[in-house]
C-alpha positions as CSV (number, residue, x, y, z in Angstrom):
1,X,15.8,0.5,-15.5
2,X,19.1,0.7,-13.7
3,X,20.3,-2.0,-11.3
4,X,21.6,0.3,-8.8
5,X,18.3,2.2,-8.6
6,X,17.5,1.7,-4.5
7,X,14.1,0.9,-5.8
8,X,15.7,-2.1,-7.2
9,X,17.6,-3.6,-4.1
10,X,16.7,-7.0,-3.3
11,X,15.7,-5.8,0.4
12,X,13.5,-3.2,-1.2
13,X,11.7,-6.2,-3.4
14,X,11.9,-8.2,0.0
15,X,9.5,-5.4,1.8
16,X,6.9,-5.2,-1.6
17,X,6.5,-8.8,-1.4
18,X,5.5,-8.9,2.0
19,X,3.1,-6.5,1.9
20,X,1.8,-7.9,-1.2
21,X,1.6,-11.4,0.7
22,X,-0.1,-9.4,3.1
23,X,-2.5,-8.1,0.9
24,X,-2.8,-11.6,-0.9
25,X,-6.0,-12.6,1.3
26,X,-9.9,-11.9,1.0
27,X,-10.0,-11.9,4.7
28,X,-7.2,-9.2,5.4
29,X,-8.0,-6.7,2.5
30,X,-11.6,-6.7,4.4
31,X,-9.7,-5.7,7.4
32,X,-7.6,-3.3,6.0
33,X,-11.3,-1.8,4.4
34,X,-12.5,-1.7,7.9
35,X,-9.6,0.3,8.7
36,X,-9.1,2.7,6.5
37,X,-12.0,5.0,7.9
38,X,-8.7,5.8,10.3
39,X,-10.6,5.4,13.5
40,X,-8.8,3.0,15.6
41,X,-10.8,-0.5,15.9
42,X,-10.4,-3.6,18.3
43,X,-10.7,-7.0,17.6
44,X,-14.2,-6.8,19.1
45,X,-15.1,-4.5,16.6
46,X,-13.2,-6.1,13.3
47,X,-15.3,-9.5,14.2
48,X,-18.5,-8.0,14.4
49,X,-21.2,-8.9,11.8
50,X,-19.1,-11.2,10.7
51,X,-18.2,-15.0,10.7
52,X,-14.9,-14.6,12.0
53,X,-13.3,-15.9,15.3
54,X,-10.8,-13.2,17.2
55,X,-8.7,-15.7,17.0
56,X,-8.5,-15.8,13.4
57,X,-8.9,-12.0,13.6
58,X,-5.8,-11.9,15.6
59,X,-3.4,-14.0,13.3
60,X,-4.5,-11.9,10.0
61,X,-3.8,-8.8,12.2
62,X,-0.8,-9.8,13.6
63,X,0.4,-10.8,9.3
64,X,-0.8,-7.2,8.3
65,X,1.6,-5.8,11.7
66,X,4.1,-7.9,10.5
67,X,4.1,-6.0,7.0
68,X,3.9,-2.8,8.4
69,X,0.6,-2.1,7.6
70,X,-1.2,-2.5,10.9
71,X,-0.4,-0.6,13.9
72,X,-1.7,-2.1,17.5
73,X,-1.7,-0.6,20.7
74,X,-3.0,-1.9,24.4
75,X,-5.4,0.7,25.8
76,X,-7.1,-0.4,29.1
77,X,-7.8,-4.2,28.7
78,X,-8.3,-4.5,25.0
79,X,-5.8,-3.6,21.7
80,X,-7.0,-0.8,19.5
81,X,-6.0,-1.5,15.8
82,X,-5.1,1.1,12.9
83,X,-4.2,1.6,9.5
84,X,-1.0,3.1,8.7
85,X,-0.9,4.4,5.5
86,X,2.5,5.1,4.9
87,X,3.2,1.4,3.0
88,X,0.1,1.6,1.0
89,X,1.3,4.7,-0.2
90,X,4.9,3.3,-1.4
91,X,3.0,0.7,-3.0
92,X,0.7,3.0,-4.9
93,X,4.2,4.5,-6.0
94,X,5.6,1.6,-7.0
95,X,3.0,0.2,-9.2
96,X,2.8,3.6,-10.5
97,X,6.2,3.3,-11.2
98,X,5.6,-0.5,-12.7
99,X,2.7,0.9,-14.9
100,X,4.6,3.5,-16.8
101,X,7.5,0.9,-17.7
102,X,4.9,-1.3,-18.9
103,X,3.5,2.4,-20.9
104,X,6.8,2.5,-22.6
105,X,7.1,-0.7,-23.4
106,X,4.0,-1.2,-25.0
107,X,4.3,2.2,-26.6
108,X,7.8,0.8,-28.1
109,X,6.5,-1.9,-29.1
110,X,3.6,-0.5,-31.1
111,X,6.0,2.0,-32.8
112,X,8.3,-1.4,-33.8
113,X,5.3,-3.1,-34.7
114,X,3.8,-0.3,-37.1
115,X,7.8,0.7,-38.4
């Protein structure tokens, strides 16, 4: 694991941590469920059938935006919502990445262990 890897720049932990903050609540992973069918949504639409206020709607929107997971744009009167996918995909990377350190260091370990 080298230091100078970009994957390893304080910045670049900076971005994972805020969309892992981002991702840190029941009530925004339901709306990042919601949408993923990639159809943009409004905030009419994200509170229905549920027990949520827009206004509360709004503020976890407005933290998944801020994270760069969340795109919103006006159309007419009302703000259509989306998905982009492109952080969730460097995320899925990155634990990827994280996952197969962890491989060889458990597989290091178990070769120590039984030496």
């Amino acid at each position: 694991m080298s230091r100078g890897h970009p994957e390893h720049s304080a910045a670049r932990r900076r971005h994972h941590a805020v969309i892992f903050a981002a991702l840190g609540d029941e009530t925004r992973l339901a709306l990042v469920t919601a949408l993923a069918t990639g159809e943009a949504q409004s905030i009419s639409r994200l509170t229905a059938g549920t027990r949520l206020t827009r206004q509360a709607v709004t503020k976890h929107l407005r933290v998944l935006q801020g994270a760069g997971l969340v795109r919103g744009a006006r159309h007419g009167r009302e703000s259509l919502f989306e998905l982009d996918p492109q952080p969730m995909k460097e995320m899925q990377e990155y634990l990827g990445r994280v996952s197969q350190q962890w491989d060889e260091v458990l597989l290091r370990l178990k070769a120590h262990v039984e030496s």
